[in-house]
KERO-434432 format. One record per residue (C-alpha): chain; x, y, z; residue number from 1; residue in one letter. Coordinates in nm, 3 decimals. Each point is the difference from the previous one (the first is absolute). Layout:
KERO-434432
 kette       X       Y       Z  nr rest
     A       X       Y       Z NUM    a
...
This chain:
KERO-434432
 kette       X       Y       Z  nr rest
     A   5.269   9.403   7.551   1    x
     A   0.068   0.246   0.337   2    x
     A   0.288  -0.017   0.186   3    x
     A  -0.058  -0.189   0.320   4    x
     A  -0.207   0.187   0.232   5    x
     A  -0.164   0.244  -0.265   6    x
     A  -0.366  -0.060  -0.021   7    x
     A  -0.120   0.073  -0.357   8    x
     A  -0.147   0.348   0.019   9    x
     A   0.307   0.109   0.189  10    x
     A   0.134  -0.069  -0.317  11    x
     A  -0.217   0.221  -0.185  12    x
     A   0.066   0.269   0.216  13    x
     A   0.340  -0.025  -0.032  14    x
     A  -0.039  -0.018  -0.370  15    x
     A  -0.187   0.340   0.020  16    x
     A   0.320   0.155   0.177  17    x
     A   0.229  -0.205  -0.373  18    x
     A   0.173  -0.195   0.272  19    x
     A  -0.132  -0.332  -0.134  20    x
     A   0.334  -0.097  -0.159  21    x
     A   0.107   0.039   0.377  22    x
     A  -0.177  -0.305   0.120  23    x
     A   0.143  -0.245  -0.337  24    x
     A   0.351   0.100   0.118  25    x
     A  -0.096  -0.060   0.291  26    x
     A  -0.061  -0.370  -0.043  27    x
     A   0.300  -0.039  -0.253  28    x
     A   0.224   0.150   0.306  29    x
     A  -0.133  -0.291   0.218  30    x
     A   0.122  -0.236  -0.266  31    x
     A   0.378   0.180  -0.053  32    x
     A   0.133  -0.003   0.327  33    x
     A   0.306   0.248  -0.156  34    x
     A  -0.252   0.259  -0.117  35    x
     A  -0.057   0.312   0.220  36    x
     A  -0.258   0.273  -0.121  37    x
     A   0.175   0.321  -0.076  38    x
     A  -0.221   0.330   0.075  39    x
     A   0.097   0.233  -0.327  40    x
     A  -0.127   0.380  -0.129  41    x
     A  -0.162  -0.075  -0.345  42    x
     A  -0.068   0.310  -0.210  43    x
     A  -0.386  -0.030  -0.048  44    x
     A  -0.062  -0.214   0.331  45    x
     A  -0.088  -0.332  -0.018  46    x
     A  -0.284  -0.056  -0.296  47    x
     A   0.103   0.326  -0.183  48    x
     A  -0.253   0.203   0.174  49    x
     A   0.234   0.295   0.085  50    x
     A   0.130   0.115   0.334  51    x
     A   0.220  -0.115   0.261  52    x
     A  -0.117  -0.355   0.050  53    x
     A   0.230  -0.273   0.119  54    x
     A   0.146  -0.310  -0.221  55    x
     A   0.094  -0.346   0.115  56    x
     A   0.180  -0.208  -0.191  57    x
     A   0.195  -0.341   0.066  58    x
     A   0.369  -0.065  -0.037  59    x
     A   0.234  -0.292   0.013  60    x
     A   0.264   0.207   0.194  61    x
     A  -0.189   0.033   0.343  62    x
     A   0.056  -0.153   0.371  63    x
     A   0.119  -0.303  -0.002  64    x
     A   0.049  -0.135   0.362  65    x
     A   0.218  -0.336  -0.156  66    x
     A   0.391  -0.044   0.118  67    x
     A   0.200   0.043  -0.314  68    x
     A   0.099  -0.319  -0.089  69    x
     A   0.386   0.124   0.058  70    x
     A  -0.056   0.090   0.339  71    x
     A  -0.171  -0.347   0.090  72    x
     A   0.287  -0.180  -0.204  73    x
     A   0.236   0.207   0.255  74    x
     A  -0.169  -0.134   0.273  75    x
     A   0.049  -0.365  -0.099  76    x
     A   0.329   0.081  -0.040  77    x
     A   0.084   0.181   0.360  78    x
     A  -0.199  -0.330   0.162  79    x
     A   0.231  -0.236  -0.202  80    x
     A   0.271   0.173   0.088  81    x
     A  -0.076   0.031   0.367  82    x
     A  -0.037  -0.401   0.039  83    x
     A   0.321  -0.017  -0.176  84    x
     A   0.240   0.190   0.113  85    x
     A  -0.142   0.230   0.283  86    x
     A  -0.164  -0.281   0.201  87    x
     A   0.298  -0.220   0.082  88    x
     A   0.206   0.336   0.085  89    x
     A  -0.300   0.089   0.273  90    x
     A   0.057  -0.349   0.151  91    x
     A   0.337  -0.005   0.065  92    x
     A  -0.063   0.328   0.165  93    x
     A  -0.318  -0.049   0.171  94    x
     A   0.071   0.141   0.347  95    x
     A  -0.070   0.350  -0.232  96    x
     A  -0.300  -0.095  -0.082  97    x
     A  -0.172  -0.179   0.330  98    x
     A  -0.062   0.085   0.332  99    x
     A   0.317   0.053   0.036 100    x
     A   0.021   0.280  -0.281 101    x
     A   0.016   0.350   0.198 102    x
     A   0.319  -0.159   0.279 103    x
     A   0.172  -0.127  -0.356 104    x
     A  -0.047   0.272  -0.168 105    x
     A   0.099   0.252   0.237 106    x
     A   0.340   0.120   0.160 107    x
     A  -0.101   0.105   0.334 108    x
     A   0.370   0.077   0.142 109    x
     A   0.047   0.250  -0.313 110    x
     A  -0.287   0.245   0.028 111    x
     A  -0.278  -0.248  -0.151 112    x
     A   0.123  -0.006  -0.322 113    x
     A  -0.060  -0.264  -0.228 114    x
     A   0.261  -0.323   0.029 115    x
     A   0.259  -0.062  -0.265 116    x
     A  -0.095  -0.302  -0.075 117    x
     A  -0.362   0.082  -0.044 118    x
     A   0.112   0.291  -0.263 119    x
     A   0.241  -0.268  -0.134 120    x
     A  -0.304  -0.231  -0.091 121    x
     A  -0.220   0.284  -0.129 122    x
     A   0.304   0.158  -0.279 123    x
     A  -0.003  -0.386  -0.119 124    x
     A  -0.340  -0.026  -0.043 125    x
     A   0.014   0.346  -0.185 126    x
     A   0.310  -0.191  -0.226 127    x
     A  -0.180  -0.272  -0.080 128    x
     A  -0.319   0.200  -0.088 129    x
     A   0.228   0.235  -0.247 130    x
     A   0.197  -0.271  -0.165 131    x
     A  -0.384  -0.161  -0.066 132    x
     A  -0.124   0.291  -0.197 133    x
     A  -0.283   0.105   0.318 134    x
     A   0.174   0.216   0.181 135    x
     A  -0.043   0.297  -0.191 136    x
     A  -0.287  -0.029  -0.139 137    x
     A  -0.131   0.343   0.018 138    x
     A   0.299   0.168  -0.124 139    x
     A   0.044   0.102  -0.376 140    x
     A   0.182  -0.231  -0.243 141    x
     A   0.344   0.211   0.039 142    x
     A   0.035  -0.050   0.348 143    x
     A  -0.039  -0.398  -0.065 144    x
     A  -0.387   0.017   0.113 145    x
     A  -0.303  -0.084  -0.207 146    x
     A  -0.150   0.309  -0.024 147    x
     A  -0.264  -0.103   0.251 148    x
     A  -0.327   0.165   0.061 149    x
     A  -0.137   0.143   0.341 150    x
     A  -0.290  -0.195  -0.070 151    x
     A   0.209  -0.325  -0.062 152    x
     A   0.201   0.118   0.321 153    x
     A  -0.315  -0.007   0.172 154    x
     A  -0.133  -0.301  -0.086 155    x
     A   0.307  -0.123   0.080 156    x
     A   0.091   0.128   0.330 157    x
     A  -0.368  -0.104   0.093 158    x
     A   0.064  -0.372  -0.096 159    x
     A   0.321  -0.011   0.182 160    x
     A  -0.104   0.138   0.290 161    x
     A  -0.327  -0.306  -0.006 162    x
     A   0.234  -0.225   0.014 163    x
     A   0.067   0.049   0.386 164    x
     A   0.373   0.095   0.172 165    x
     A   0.305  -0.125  -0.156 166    x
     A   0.312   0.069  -0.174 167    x
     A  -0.194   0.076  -0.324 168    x
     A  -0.156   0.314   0.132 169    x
     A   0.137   0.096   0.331 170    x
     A  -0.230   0.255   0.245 171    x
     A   0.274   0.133   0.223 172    x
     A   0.221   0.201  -0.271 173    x
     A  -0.229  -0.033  -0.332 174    x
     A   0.242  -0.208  -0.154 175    x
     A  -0.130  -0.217  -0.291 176    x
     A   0.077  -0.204  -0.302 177    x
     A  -0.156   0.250  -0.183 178    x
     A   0.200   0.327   0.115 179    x
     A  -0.185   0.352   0.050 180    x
     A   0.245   0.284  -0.104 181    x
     A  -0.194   0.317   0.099 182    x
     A   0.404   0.131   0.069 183    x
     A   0.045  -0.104  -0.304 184    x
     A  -0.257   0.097  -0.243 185    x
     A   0.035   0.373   0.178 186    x
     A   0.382  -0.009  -0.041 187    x
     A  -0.056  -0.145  -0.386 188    x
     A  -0.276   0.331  -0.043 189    x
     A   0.129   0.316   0.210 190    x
     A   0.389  -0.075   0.018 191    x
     A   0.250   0.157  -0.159 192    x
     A   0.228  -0.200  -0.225 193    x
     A   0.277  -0.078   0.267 194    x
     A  -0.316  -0.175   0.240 195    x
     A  -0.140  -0.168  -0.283 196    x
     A   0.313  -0.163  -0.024 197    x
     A   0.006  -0.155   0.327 198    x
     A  -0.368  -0.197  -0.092 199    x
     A   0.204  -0.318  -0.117 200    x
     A   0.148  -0.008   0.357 201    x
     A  -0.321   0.082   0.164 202    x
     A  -0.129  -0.328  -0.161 203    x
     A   0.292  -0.218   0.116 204    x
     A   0.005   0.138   0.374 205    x
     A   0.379   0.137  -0.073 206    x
     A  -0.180   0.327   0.099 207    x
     A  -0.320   0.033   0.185 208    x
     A  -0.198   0.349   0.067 209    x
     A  -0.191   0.078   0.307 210    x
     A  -0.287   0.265  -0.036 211    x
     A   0.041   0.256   0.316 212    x
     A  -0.348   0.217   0.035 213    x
     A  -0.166   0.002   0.336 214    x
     A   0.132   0.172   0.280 215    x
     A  -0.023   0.047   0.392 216    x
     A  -0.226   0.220  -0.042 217    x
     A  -0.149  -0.044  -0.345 218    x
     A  -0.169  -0.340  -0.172 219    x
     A  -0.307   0.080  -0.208 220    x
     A   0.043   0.334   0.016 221    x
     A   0.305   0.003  -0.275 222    x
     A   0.010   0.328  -0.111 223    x
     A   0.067   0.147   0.350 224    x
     A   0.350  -0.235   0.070 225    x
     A   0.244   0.198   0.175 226    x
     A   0.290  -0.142  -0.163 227    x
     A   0.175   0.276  -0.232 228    x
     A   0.281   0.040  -0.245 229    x
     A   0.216   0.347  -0.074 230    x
     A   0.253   0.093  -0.306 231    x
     A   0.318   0.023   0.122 232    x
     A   0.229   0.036  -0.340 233    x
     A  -0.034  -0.297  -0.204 234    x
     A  -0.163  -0.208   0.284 235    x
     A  -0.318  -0.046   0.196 236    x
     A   0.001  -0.015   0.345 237    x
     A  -0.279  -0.195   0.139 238    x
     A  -0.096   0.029   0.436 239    x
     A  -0.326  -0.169   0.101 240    x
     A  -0.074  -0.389   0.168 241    x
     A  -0.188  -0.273  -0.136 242    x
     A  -0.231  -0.260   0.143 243    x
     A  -0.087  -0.364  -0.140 244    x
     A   0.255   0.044  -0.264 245    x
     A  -0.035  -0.344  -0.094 246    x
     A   0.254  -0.203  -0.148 247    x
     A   0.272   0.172   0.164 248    x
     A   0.187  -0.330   0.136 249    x
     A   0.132  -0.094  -0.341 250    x
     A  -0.029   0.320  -0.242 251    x
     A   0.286   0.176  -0.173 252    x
     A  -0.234   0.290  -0.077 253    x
     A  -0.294   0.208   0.160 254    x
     A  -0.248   0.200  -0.241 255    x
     A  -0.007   0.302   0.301 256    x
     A  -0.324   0.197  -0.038 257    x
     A   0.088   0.400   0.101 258    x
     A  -0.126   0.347  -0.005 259    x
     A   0.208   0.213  -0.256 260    x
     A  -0.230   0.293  -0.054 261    x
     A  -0.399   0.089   0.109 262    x
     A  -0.197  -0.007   0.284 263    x
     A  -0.113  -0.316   0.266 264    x
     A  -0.298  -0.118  -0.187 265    x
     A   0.074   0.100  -0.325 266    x
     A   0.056  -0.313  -0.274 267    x
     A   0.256   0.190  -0.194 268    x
     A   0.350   0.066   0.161 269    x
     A   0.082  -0.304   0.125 270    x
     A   0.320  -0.204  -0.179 271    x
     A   0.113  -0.378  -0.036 272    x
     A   0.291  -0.090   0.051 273    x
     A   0.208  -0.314  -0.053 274    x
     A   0.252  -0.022   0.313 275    x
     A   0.276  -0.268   0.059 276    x
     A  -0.063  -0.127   0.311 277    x
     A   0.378  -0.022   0.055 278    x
     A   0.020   0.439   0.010 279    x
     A   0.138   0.169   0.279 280    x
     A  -0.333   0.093   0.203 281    x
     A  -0.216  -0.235  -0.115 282    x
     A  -0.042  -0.204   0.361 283    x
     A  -0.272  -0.297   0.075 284    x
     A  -0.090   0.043   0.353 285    x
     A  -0.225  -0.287   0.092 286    x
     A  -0.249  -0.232  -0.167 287    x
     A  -0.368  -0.006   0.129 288    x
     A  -0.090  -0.306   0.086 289    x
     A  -0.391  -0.084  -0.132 290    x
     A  -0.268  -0.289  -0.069 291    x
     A   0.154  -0.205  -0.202 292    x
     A   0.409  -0.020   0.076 293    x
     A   0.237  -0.001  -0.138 294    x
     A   0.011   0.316  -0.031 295    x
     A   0.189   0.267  -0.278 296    x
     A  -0.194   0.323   0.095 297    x
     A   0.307   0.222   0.110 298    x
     A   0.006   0.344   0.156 299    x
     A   0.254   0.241  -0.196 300    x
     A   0.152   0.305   0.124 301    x
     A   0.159   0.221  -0.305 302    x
     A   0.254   0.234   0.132 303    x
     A   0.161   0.239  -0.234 304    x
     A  -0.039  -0.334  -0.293 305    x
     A   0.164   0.156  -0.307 306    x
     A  -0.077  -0.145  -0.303 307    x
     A   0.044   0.209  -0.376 308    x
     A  -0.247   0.099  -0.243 309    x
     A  -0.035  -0.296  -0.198 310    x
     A  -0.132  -0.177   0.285 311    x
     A  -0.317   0.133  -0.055 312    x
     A  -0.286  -0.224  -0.146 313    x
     A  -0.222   0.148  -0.272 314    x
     A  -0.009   0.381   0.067 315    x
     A   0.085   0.233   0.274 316    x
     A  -0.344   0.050   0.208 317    x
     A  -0.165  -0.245  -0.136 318    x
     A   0.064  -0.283   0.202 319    x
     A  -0.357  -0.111   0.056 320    x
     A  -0.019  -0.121  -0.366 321    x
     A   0.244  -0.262   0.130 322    x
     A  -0.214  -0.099   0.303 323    x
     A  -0.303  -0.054  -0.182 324    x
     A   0.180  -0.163  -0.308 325    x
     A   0.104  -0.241   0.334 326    x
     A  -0.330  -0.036   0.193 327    x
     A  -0.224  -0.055  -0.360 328    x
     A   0.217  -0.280  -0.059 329    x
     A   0.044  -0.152   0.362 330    x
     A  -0.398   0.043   0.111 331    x
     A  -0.222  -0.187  -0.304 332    x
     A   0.269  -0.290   0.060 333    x
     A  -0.047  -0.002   0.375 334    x
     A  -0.398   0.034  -0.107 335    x
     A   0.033  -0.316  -0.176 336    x
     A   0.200  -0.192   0.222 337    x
     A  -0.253   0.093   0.260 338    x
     A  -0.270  -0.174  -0.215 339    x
     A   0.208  -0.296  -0.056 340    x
     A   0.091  -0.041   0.364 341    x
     A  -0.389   0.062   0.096 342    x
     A  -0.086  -0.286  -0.249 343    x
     A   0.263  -0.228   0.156 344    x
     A  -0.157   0.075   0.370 345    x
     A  -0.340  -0.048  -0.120 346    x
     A   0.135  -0.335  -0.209 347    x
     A   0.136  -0.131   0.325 348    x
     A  -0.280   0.050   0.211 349    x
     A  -0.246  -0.145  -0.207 350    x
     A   0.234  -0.323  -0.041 351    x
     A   0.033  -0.015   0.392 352    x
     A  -0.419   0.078   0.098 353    x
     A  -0.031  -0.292  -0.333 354    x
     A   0.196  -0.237   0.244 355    x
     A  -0.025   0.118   0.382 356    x
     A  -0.297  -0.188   0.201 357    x
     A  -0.179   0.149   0.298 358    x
     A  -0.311  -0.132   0.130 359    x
     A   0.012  -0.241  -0.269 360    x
     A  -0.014   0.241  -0.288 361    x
     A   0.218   0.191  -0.227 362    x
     A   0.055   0.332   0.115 363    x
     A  -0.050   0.069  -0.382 364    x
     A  -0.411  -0.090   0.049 365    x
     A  -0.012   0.267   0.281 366    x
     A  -0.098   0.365  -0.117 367    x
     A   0.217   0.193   0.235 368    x
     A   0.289  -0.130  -0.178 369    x
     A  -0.141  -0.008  -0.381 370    x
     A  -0.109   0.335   0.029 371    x
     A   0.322   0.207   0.084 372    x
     A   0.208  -0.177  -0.272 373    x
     A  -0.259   0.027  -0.226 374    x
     A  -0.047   0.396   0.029 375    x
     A   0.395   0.004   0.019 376    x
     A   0.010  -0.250  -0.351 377    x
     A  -0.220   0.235  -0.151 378    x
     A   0.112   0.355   0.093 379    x
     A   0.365  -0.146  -0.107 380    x
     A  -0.129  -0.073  -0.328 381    x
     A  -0.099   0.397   0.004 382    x
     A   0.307   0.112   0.060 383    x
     A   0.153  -0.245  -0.222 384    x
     A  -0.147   0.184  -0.301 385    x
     A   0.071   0.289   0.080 386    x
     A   0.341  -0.081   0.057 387    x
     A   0.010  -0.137  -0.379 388    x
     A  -0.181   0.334  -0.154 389    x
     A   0.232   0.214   0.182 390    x
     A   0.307  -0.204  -0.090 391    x
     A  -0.100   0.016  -0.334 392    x
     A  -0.085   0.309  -0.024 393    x
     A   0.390   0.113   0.148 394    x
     A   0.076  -0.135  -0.350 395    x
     A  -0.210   0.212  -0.183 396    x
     A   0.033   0.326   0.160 397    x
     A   0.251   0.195   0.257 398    x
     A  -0.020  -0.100   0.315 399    x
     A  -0.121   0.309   0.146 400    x
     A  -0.269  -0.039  -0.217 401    x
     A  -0.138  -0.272   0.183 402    x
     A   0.105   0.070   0.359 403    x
     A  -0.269  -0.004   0.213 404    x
     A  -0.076  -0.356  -0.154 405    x
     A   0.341  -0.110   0.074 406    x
     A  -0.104   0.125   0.351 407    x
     A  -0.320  -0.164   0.025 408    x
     A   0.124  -0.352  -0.144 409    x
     A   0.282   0.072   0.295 410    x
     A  -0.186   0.072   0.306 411    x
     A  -0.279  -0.256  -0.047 412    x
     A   0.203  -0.220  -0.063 413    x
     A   0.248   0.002   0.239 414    x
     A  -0.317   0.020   0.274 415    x
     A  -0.154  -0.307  -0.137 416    x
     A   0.350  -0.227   0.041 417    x
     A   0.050   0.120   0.377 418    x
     A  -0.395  -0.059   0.004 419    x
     A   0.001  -0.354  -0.173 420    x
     A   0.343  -0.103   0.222 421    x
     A  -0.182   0.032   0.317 422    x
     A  -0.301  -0.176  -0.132 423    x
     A   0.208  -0.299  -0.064 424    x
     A   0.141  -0.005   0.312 425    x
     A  -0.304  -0.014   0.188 426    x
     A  -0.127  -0.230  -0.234 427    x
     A   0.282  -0.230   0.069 428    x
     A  -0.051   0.030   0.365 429    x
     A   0.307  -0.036   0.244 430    x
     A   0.270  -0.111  -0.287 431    x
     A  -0.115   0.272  -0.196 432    x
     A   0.164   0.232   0.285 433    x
     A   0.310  -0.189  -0.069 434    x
     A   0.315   0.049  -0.202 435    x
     A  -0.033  -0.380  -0.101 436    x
     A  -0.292   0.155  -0.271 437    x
     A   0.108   0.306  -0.190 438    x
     A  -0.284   0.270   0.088 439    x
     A   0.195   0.193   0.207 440    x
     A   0.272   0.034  -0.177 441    x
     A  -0.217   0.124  -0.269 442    x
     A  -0.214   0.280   0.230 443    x
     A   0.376   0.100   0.151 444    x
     A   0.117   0.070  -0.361 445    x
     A  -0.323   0.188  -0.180 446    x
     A  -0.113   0.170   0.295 447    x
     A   0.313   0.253  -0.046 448    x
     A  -0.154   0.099  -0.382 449    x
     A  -0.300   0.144   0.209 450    x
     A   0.226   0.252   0.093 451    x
     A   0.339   0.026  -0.212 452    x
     A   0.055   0.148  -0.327 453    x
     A  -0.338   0.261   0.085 454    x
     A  -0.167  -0.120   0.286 455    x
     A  -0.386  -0.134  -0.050 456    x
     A  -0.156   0.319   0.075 457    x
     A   0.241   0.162  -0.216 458    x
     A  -0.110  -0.207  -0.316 459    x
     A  -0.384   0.053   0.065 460    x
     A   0.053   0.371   0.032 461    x
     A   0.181   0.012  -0.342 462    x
     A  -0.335  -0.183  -0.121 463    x
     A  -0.199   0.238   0.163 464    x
     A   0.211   0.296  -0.164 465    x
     A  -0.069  -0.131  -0.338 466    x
     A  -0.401  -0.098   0.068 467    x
     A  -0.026   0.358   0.113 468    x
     A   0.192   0.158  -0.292 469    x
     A   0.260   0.176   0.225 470    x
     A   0.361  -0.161  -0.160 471    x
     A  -0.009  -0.204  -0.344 472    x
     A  -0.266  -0.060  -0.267 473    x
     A  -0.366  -0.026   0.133 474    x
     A  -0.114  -0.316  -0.122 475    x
């Protein structure tokens, strides 16, 4: 019997060629959905006839696009959890979480920071998560985590973020039941013994790291910062200002990003170092105010900051191992929140056009409306996998291995979510436009990924670089 769609003499043909074995496995791959056909080098070629022929064979250890049955268990878990204890916390707090959420959040006498109470109500929520067991999920089993997995994180962070706004998985700050430690996991992997010992407090909040990169006059463009460090004896002496040092309003420590040896451009020469924000010199000027307040994006000015030599993270002049430890970590999760907030926009809107009447029809029977949400459903669904393969394959490989598909999952993602919030704001009309529905809290917060941690642009050029052969492995 042929395969499906292979007429009888095609068969022959193809038996001419020894490639009729081909076409059997072919059918029993249709009938083991865990098979995948494996191209091999076979000495002899395929029916012993010499040369250089290719041979397929079938194996049980091939794609497999199922949830492991772990990571679904997990998310039965996290929803329990949520109805139980996260839920009732949210209500008795629900001026954070309504249209009243950015004036209750925010201290607007105190440079725009966030409130005390709101900060107050998000370290509980991180308490409760940690004494459950959730909270650290992605770190290993000797920091108290369960030695999660970036593809569990992302199917994860995705399903949280589906879920809508709420003390679960808050927008503003990234704060969730299920922490991400890319602080953390950097400090755990390039720190030197003395940093490693502070991760226990990093956990707890008794100590909390900002991450100072862009500058004034620098963003994208790292490896040109101005900011730069001297010997001077036993010490380092760092001069330079930051910009949207975020995180600033509560740290103890900055990770300070300066030039210690090179030229503007190049990648090597330029030194991380963990500051006390407390130092003589170390001064916050301001806080920008953006978007979505309230805000924690401070401008630094380092004057004469002294700091010693085990302040340095990983190795002197090479601080951008740090920075893209950091970013590989931070952008697949913000990809997959972005699909998980897209699904809960798209979700949403199709409930509301299922319900709203106009001209005595659904708007859910009129094309206009199917149409968009439908393209939307189905390019999310795109990105969704490739969120999963690259997540996956971060556990496989070194990140740098994969990152131009860490920045394609980013920026497409992060498009689609400011996309898909505006669609389902015109789709709900008038309220959409209001803070009563959460859309534009949602645009306010994932519009900023289209340009922080490598701007858009920034993340297609690195693809670009890698299509083209001109940094990395050419694919």
């Amino acid at each position: 019997m042929c395969a499906p769609g292979i007429a009888p003499f095609a068969k022959k043909s193809f038996d001419t060629l020894g490639l009729v074995a081909v076409l059997d496995q072919l059918q029993r791959l249709q009938r083991t959905p865990r098979a995948a056909v494996v191209r091999n080098r076979m000495p002899g070629g395929v029916s012993g006839r010499g040369g250089d022929s290719p041979s397929y064979s079938i194996t049980e250890v091939g794609m497999d696009f199922t949830i492991p049955p772990e990571i679904r268990q997990k998310l039965k878990d996290l929803d329990a959890f949520i109805e139980r204890e996260i839920k009732p916390l949210e209500e008795e707090n629900i001026q954070f979480f309504d249209y009243r959420r950015e004036h209750a959040r925010t201290d607007w006498d105190n440079g725009g920071v966030p409130t005390k109470e709101w900060e107050e109500l998000l370290a509980e929520m991180k308490r409760i998560a940690d004494m459950a067991g959730h909270y650290r999920y992605i770190l290993p089993n000797d920091l108290g985590g369960s030695d999660g997995t970036n593809l569990g994180m992302a199917i994860i962070r995705e399903h949280l973020a589906a879920k809508g706004l709420g003390l679960h998985n808050d927008l503003q700050n990234e704060s969730s039941i299920v922490g991400n430690f890319p602080v953390v996991l950097m400090i755990r992997d390039l720190g030197n013994d003395a940093q490693k010992g502070m991760v226990e407090d990093m956990l707890t909040g008794a100590i909390k790291i900002a991450f100072g990169v862009t500058e004034p006059n620098h963003g994208s463009d790292a490896t040109y910062l101005e900011t730069e460090a001297y010997r001077q004896g036993d010490e380092w002496v760092i001069n330079g200002m930051k910009r949207f040092n975020s995180g600033l309003h509560s740290a103890t420590h900055d990770i300070v990003f300066a030039r210690t040896s090179g030229d503007p451009g190049s990648g090597h020469g330029i030194t991380a170092f963990l500051v006390p924000t407390n130092t003589e010199g170390f001064n916050i000027d301001f806080y920008h105010w953006t978007f979505n307040m309230p805000t924690d994006h401070a401008q630094v000015t380092l004057n004469n900051v002294r700091v010693p030599e085990s302040a340095i993270v990983h190795n002197e002049g090479e601080g951008l191992a740090c920075a893209q430890h950091f970013f590989h970590e931070n952008r697949i999760r913000q990809a997959a929140s972005g699909v998980g907030a897209t699904q809960y926009c798209i979700n949403e809107s199709v409930k509301y056009a299922s319900e709203r009447v106009t001209w005595g029809k659904t708007l859910s029977t009129r094309q206009a409306i199917q149409f968009p949400l439908a393209e939307a459903h189905t390019e999310n669904e795109l990105i969704r996998n490739l969120v999963y393969k690259t997540a996956w394959h971060l556990d496989q490989r070194h990140h740098m291995e994969v990152t131009d598909q860490v920045a394609m999952a980013n920026y497409r993602a992060n498009r689609l979510v400011c996309h898909t919030a505006d669609l389902a704001m015109q789709t709900h009309g008038g309220m959409g436009y209001t803070r009563h529905l959460p859309f534009e809290h949602i645009y306010r917060h994932h519009r900023r990924y289209r340009i922080t941690e490598g701007s858009e642009e920034v993340q297609i050029r690195k693809v670009a670089a890698h299509l083209f052969g001109l940094t990395g492995r050419k694919r």
